[in-house]
C-alpha positions as a Markdown table, in Angstrom:
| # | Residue | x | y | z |
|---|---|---|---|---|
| 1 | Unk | 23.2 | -36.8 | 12.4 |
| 2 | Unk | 23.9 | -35.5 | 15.8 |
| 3 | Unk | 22.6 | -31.5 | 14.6 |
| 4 | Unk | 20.3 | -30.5 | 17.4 |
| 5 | Unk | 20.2 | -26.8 | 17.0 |
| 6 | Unk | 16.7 | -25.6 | 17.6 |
| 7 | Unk | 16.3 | -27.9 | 20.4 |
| 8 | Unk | 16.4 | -26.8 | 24.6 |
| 9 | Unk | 19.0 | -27.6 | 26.9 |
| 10 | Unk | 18.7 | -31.2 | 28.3 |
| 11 | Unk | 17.0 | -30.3 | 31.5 |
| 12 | Unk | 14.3 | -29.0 | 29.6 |
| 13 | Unk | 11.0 | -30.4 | 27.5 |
| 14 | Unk | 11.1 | -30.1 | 23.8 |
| 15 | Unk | 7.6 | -29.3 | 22.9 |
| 16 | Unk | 6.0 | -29.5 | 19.0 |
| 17 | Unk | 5.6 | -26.7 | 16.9 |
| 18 | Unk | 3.8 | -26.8 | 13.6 |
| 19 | Unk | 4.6 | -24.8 | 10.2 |
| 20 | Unk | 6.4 | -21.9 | 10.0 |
| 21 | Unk | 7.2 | -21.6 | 13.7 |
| 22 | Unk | 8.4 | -25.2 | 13.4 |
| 23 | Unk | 10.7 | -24.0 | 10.5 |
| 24 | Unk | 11.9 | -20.8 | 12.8 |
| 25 | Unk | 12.9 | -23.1 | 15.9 |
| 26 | Unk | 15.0 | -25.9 | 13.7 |
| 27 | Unk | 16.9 | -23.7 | 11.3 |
| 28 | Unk | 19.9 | -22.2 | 12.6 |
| 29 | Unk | 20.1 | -18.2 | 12.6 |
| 30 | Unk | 22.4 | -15.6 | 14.2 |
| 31 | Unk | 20.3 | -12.7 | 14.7 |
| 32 | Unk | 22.0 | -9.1 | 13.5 |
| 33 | Unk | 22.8 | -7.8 | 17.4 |
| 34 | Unk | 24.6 | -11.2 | 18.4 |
| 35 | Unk | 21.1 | -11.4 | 21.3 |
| 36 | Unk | 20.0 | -14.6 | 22.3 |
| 37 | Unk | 18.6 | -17.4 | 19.7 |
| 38 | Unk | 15.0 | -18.1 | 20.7 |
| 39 | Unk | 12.5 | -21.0 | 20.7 |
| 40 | Unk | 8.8 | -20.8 | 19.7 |
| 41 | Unk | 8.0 | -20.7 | 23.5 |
| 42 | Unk | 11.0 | -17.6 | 23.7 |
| 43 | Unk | 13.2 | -20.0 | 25.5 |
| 44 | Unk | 16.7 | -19.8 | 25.3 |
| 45 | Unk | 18.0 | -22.3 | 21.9 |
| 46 | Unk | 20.8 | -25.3 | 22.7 |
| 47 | Unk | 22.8 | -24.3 | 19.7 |
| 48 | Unk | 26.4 | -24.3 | 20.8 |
| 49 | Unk | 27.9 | -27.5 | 20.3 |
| 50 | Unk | 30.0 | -28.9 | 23.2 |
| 51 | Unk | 32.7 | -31.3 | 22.6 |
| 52 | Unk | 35.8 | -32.4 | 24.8 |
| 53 | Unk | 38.7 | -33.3 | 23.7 |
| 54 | Unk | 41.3 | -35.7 | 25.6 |
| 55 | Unk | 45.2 | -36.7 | 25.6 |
| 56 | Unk | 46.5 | -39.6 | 26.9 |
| 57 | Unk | 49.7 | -38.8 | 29.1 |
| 58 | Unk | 50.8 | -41.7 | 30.5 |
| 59 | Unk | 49.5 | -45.1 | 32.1 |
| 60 | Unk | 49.9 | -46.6 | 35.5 |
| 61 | Unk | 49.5 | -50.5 | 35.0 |
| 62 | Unk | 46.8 | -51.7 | 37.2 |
| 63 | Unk | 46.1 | -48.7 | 38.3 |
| 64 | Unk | 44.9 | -45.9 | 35.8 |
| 65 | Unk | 45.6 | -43.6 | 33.1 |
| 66 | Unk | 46.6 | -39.8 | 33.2 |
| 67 | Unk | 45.0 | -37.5 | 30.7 |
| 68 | Unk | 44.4 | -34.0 | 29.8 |
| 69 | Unk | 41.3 | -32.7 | 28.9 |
| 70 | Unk | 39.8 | -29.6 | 27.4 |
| 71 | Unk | 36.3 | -28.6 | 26.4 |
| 72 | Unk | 35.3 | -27.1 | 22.8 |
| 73 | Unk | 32.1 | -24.5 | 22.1 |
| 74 | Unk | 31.3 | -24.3 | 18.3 |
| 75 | Unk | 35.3 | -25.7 | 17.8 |
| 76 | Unk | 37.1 | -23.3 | 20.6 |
| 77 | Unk | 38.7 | -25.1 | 22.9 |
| 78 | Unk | 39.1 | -23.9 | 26.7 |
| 79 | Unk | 41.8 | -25.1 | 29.2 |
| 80 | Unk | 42.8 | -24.6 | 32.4 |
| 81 | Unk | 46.3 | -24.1 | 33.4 |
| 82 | Unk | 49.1 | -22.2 | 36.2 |
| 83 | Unk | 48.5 | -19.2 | 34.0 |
| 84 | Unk | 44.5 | -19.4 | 34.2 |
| 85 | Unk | 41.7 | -20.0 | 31.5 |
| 86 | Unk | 42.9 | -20.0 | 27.9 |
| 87 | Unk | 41.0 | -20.2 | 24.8 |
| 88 | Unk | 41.9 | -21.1 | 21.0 |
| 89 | Unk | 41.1 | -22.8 | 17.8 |
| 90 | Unk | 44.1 | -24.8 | 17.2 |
| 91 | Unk | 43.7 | -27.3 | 20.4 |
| 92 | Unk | 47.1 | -25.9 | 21.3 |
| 93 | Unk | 47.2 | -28.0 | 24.5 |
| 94 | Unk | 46.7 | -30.9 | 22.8 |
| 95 | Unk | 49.6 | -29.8 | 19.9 |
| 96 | Unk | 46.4 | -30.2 | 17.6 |
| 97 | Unk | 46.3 | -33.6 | 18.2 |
| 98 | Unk | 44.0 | -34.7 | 21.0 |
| 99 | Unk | 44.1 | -38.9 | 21.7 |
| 100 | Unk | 39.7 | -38.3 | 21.5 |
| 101 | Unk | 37.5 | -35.8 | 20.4 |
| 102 | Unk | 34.3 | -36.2 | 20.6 |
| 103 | Unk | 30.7 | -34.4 | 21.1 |
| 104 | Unk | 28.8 | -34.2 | 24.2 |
| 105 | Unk | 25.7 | -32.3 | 23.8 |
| 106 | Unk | 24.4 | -29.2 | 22.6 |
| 107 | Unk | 24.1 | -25.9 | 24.8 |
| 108 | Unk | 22.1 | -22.9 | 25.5 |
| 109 | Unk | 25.2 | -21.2 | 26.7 |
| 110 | Unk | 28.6 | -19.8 | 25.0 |
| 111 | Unk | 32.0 | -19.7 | 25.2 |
| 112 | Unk | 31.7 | -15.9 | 26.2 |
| 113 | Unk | 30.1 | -17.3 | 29.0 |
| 114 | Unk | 31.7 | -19.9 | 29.8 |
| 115 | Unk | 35.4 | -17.9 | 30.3 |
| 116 | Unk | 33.0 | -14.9 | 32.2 |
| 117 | Unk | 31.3 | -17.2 | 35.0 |
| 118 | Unk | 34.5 | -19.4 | 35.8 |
| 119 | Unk | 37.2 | -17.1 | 35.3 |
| 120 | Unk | 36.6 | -16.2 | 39.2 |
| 121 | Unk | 37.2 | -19.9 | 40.0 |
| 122 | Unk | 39.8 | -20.8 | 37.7 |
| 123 | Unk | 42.3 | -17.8 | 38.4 |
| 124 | Unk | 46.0 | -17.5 | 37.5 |
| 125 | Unk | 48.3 | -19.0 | 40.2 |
| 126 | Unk | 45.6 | -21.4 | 41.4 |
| 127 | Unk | 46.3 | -24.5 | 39.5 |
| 128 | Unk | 47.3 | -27.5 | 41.3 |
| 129 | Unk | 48.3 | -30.9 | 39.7 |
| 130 | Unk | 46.6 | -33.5 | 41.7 |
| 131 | Unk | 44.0 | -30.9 | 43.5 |
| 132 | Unk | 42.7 | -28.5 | 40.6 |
| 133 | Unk | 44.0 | -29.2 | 37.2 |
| 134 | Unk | 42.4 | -29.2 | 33.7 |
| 135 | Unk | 40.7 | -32.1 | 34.3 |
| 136 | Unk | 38.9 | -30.0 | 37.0 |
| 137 | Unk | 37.9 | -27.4 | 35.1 |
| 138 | Unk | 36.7 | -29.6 | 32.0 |
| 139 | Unk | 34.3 | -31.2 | 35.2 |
| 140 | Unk | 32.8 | -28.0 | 35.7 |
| 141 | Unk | 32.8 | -27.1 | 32.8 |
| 142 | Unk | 30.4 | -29.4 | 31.3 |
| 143 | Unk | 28.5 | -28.8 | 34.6 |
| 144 | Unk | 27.5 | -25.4 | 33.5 |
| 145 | Unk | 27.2 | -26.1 | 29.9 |
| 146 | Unk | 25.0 | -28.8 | 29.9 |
| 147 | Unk | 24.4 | -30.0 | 33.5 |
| 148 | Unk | 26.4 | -33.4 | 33.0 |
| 149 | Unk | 29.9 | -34.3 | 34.3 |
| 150 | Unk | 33.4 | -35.5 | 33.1 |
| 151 | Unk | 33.6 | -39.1 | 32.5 |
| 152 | Unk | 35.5 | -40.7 | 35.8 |
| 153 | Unk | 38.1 | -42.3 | 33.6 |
| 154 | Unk | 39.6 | -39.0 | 32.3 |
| 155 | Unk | 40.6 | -38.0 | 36.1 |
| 156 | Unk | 41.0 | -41.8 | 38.5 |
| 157 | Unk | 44.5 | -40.9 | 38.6 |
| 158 | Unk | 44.3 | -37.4 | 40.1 |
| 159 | Unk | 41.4 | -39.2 | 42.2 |
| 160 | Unk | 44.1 | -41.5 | 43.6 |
| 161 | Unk | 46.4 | -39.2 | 44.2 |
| 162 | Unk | 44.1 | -37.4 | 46.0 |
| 163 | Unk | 43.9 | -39.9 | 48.8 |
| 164 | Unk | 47.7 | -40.1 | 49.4 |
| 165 | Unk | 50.1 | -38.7 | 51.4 |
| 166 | Unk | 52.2 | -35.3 | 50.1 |
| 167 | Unk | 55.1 | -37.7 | 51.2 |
| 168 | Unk | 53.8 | -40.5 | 49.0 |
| 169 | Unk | 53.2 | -38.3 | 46.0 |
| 170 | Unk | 56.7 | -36.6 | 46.2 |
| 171 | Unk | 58.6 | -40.2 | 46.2 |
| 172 | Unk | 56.2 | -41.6 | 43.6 |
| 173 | Unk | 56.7 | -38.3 | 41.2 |
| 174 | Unk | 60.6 | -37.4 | 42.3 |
| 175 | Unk | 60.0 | -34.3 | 44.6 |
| 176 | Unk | 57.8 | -32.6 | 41.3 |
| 177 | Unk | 54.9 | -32.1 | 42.7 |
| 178 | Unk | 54.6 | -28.9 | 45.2 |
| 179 | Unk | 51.0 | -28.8 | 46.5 |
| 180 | Unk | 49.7 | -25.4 | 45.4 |
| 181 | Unk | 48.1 | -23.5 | 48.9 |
| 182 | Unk | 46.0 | -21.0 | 46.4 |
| 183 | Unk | 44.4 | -24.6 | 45.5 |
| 184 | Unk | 43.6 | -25.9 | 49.1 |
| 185 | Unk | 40.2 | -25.0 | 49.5 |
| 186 | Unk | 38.9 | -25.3 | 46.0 |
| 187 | Unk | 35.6 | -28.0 | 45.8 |
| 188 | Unk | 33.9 | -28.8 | 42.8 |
| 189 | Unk | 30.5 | -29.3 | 44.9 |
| 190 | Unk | 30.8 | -25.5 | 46.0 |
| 191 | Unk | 31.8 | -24.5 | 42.4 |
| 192 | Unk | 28.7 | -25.7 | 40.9 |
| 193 | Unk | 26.5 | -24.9 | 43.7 |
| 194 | Unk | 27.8 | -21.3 | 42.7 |
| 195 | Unk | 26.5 | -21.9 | 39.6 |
| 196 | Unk | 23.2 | -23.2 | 40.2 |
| 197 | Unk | 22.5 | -20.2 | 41.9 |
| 198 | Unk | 23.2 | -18.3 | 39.2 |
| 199 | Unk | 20.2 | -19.6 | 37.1 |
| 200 | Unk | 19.4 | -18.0 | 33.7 |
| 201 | Unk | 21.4 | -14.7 | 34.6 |
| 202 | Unk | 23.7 | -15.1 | 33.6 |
| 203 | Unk | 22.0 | -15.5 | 29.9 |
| 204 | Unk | 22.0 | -12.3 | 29.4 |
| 205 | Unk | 23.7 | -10.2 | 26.7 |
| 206 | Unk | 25.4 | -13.5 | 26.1 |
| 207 | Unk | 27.2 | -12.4 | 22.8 |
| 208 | Unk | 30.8 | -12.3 | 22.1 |
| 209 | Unk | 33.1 | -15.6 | 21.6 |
| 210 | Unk | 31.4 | -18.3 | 20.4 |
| 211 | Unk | 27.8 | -16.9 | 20.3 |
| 212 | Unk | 24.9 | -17.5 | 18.7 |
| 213 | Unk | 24.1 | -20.7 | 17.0 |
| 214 | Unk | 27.4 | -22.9 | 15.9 |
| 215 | Unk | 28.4 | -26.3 | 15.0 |
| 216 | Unk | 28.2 | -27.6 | 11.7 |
| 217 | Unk | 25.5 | -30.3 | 11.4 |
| 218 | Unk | 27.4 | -33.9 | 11.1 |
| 219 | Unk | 30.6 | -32.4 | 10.6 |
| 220 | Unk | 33.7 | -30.5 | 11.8 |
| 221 | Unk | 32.9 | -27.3 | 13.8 |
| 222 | Unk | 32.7 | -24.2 | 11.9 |
């Protein structure tokens, strides 16, 4: 089973506890006031369950694939598109069928978060296809939720595009693709060293969507 509630985020060692307080740091619990889930050292628990979820769009041959990505916290998923960050439970961007779905890791962090620290990032208007897409917000993303980053497969053909010319990309996709201004100085690197700087504050009062501990253990997301 993949059910890791009660352990700490990644970055962190996960030390031994032993009766009761072993009992209170592997059981799940969402406390009456929504506050933080705790560990027996008062740590913060990695009890929100991260998952992304991918659609295949179309292939180049020989060259790569083009895909559309979200990320899910306790079975809410959270896109970016031209109208900003959205959130749901149906995986409406997929049309509630993503190509994959599967889990990445467990988190000490919520979706309430998550839309909070990014939405200043990710703002309406902003969304470029090739430049700053939902493949670059599922990157961050998983940055900030558990310090790892999108597999390089779901965005080599953004990636590519990247290194052509305007002229290039407006032959290749018939005059469709307008590069977006609002988008022209957006950087992953500078978005997440924004959130390193952040820390642990952003920790707290961390209730609202998605809080406290979720994720069924070995099954669908509750």
């Amino acid at each position: 089973s993949s059910f890791r509630c009660g352990a700490r985020a990644a970055r962190q060692p996960v030390r031994s506890a032993m009766g009761n307080s072993l009992l209170r740091c592997c059981v799940p619990h969402r406390p009456a006031n929504n506050s933080l889930e705790e560990d027996c050292d008062g740590k913060p628990l990695a009890c929100n369950r991260v998952e992304l979820a991918a659609s295949e769009l179309f292939s180049i041959p020989g060259l790569a694939t083009a895909y559309h990505t979200s990320v899910l916290v306790n079975g809410e998923e959270f896109f970016f598109s031209d109208s900003g960050i959205f959130n749901d439970r149906a995986l409406t961007s997929h049309q509630g069928q993503p190509s994959e779905r599967f889990d990445v890791g467990w988190s000490t962090k919520t979706g309430a978060q998550l839309l909070r620290v990014l939405a200043a990032h990710f703002r309406p208007g902003t969304y470029d296809l090739i430049r700053k897409n939902c493949n670059s917000f599922s990157d961050v993303s998983l940055y900030y939720l558990l310090g790892t980053r999108l597999q390089g497969r779901f965005s080599a053909l953004e990636r590519l595009g990247q290194r052509a010319s305007v002229d290039l990309l407006n032959r290749f996709t018939k005059g469709m693709y307008v590069p977006n201004k609002e988008a022209e100085s957006y950087g992953a690197d500078e978005v997440m060293k924004a959130l390193d700087a952040l820390g642990d504050s952003d920790l707290e009062g961390a209730g609202g969507a998605s809080s406290g501990c979720g994720g069924a253990p070995g099954g669908d997301p509750g």
